[in-house]
C-alpha positions in Angstrom: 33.1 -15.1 31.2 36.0 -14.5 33.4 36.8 -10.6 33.7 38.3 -8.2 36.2 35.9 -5.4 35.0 33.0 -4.9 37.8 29.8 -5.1 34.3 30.6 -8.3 33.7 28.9 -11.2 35.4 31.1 -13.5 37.2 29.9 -17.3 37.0 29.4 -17.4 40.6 27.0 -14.9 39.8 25.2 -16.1 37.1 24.8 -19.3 39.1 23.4 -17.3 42.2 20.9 -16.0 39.8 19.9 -18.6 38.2 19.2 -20.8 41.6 17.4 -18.1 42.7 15.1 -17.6 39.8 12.8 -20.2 40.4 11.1 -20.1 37.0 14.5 -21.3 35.3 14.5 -24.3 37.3 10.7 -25.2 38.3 9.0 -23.8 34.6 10.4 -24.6 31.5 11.4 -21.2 29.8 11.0 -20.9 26.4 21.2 -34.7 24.9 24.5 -35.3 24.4 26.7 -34.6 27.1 30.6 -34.8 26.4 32.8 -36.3 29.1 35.7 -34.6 30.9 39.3 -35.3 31.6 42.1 -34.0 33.8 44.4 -32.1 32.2 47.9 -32.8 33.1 48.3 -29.0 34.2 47.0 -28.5 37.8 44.1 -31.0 37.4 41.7 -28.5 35.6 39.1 -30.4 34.2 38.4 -29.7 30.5 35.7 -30.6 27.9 36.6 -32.8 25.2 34.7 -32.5 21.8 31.2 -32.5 21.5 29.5 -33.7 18.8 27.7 -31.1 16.8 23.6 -32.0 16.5 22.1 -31.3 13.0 21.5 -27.5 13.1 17.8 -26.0 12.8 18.4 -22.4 12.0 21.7 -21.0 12.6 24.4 -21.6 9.3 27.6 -23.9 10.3 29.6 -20.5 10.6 26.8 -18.7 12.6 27.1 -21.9 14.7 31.4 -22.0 15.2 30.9 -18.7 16.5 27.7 -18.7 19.1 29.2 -21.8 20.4 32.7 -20.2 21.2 30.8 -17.7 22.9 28.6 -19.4 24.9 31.3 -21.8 26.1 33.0 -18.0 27.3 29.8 -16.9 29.2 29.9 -20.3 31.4 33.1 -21.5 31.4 34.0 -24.9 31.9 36.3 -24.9 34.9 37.2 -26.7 37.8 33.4 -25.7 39.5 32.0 -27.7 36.5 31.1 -28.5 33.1 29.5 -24.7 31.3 27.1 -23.8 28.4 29.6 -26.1 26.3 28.4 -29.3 27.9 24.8 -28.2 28.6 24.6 -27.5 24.7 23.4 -24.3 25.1 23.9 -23.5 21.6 22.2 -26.0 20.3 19.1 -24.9 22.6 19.6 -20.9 21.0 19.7 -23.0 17.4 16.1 -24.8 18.2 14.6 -22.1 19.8 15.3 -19.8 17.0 13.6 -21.7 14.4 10.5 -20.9 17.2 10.0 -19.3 20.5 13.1 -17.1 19.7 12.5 -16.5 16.2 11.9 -12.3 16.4 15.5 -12.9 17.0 16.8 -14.7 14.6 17.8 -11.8 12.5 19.0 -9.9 15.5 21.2 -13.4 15.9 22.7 -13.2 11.9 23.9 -9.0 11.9 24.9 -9.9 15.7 27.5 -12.7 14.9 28.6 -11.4 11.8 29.5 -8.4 13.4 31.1 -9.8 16.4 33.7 -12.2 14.4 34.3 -8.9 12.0 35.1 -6.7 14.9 37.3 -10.4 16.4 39.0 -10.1 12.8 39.4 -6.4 12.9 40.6 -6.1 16.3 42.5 -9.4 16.9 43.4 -10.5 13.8 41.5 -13.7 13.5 37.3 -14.7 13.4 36.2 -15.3 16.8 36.6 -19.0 17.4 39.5 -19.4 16.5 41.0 -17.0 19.0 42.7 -17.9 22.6 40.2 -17.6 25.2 41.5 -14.4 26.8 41.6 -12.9 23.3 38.2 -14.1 23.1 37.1 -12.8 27.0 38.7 -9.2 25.9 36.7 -9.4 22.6 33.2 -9.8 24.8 34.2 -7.6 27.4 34.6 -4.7 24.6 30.9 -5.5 22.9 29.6 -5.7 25.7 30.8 -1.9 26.9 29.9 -0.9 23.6 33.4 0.0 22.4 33.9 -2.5 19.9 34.3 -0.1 17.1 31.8 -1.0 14.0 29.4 -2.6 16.5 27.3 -0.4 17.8 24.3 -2.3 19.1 27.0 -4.5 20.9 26.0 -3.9 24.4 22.0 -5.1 23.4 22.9 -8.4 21.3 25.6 -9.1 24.0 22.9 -8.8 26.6 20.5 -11.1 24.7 23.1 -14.2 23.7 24.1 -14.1 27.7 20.3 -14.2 28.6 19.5 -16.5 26.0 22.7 -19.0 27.5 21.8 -18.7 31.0 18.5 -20.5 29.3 20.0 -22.6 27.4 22.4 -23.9 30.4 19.9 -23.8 32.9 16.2 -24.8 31.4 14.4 -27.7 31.1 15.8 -30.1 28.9 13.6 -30.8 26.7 14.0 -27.3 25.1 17.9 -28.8 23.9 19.8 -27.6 26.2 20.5 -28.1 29.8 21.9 -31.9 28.1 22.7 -34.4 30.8 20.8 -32.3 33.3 24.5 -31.1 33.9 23.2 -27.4 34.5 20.7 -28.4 37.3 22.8 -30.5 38.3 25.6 -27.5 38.4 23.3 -25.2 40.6 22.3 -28.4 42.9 18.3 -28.2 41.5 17.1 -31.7 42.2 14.8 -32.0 39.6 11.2 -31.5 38.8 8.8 -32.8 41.4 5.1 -33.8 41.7 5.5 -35.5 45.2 7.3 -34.1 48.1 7.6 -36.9 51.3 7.7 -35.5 54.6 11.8 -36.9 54.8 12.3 -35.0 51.7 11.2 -31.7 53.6 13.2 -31.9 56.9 15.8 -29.2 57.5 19.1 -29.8 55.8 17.4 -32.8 53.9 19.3 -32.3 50.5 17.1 -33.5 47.9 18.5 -36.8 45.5 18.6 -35.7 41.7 16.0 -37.6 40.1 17.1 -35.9 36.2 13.8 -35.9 35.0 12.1 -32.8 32.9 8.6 -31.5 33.5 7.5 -33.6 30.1 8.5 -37.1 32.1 5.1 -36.2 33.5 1.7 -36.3 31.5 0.3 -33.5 33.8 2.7 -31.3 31.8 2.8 -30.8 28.2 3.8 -28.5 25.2 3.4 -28.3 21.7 6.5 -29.3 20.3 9.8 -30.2 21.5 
């Protein structure tokens, strides 16, 4: 989320730290990938739609909104695609129904509140806002003024932690679609077998876009 206030967490930021948490990259932590286009204004690249997978946990409003913000935490811009593209959403959805479920309340008061206080203070529910209104909305919850919202700061905290997952974890969790958010931070991919070429100074490692579970040494429980 874009902001000139020094809380918020730029995206060169978030990518810094999520490079440098190896666990993100290397360890799973808890695929539909839409293309971009040129806009005709100053080349920006933008998303185009992307087609909604069959939700697990989160209602079709609950959904509108978590989407519109995590597409606001990771921006697509002219660095990249963002949490849009990586379906990061759709990995808070899954996760919800297990891993994340404590939360899954915390999720339901969290974005109704958020798209009342959007309503309240805006004059429209949160997705459907301009993305500035939307970037003022977030940067208010997240400072805790957002009147009626009390516990803003806290569920604004967990949504961007659980994004940062989303965008950046292994895919096979539902998000990180494409591999665009490894991709994004310049992670190669997981790796059983280093070559000595592969670790020579300034060697830059070739994607190979596979998750940990594209190798039977690794599994889980359920996807």
């Amino acid at each position: 989320m874009k902001s000139g206030s020094d809380e918020q967490i730029s995206r060169r930021e978030l990518l810094k730290r999520a490079g440098a948490v190896g666990a993100v990259a290397f360890v799973p932590v808890a695929s539909i990938v839409s293309a971009r286009t040129a806009s005709a204004q100053g080349g920006v690249s933008a998303p185009l739609a992307v087609v909604r997978e069959p939700l697990v946990t989160l209602t079709s409003a609950e959904a509108d909104i978590l989407e519109a913000v995590c597409a606001r935490l990771i921006p697509t811009d002219t660095n990249g695609p963002g949490a849009a593209e990586a379906r990061a959403a759709h990995y808070i959805d899954r996760a919800l129904g297990g891993a994340l479920q404590s939360s899954r309340a915390v999720y339901a008061s969290g974005l109704a509140a958020l798209d009342s206080y959007a309503s309240s203070s805006r004059g429209s529910r949160f997705a459907a806002l301009a993305p500035g209104d939307q970037d003022l909305v977030l940067q208010e919850v997240s400072s805790g003024s957002a009147a009626g919202f009390p516990n803003g700061a806290a569920f604004f905290s967990l949504v961007r932690t659980h994004t940062i997952e989303g965008t950046f974890g292994d895919p096979a969790y539902g998000g990180n679609a494409g591999f665009v958010g490894w991709d994004l931070i310049g992670y190669p991919g997981v790796r059983t077998v280093v070559t000595a070429d592969e670790q020579r100074l300034g060697t830059v490692a070739r994607a190979n876009h596979k998750s940990a579970y594209d190798y039977a040494m690794f599994t889980k429980a359920s996807p």
